[in-house]
C-alpha positions in Angstrom: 34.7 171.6 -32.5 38.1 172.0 -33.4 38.6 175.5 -32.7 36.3 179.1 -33.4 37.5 181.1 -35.9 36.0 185.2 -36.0 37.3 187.2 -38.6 37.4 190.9 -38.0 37.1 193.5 -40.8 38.9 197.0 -40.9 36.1 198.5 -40.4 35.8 196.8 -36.8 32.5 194.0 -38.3 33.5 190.7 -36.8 32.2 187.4 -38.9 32.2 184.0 -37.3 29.9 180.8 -37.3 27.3 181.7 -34.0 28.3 179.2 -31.3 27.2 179.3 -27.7 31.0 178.2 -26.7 31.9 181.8 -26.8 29.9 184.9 -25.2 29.8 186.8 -28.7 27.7 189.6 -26.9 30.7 190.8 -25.3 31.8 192.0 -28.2 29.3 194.4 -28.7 25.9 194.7 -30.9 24.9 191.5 -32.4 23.3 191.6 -36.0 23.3 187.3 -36.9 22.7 186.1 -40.1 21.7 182.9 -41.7 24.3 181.8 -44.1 22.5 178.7 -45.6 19.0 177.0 -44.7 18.1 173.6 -44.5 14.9 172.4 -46.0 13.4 168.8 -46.6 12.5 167.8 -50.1 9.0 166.0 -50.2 8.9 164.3 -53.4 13.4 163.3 -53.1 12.5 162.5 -49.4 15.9 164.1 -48.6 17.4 167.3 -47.1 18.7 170.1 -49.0 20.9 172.9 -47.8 20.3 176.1 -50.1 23.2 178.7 -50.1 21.2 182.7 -49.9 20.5 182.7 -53.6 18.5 179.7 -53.2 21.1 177.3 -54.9 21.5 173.8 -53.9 24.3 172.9 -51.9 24.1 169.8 -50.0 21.9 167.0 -50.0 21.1 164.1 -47.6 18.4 161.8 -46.4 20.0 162.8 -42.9 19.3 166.2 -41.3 21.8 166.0 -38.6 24.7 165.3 -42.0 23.5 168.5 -43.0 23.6 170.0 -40.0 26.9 168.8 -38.0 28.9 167.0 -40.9 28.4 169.4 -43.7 27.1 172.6 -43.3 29.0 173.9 -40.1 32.8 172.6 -42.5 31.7 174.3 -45.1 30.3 177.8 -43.9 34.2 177.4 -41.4 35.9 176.8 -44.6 34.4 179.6 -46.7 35.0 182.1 -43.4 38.8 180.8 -43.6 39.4 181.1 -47.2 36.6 184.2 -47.6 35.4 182.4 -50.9 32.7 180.3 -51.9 33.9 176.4 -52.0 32.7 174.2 -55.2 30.1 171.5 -54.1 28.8 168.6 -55.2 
């Protein structure tokens, strides 16, 4: 990981991607939320990565590219740029 970026709001709400590297309960009460879920596609025999409103963003026969290759640089890039990124 190439470094953990947590975004603090004026009204004191802190947003980051959850990580175990850094004791995020120190900073007080915790409320985590999914930002995107990962779901395998029977009949494409592939994994899909579906944004909140259900939309499509990712796809790949290989769970851990959705996981560790895809879905971890794009959630950091949209909590860098606070904006949704166009996908493929």
């Amino acid at each position: 990981m190439a470094g953990i970026s947590i975004t603090i709001a004026p009204d004191g709400t802190a947003q980051c991607l959850w990580t175990e590297a850094v004791p995020l309960h120190e900073l007080g009460r915790l409320k985590p939320q999914r930002a995107c879920s990962i779901e395998f596609d029977n009949p494409a025999q592939a994994w899909r990565v579906f944004d909140r409103k259900g939309r499509c963003l990712y796809c790949s026969p290989s769970r851990e590219t959705c996981l560790a290759l895809w879905e971890r640089q794009y959630l950091d890039w949209v909590l860098d740029h606070n904006q949704l990124r166009r996908t493929n």
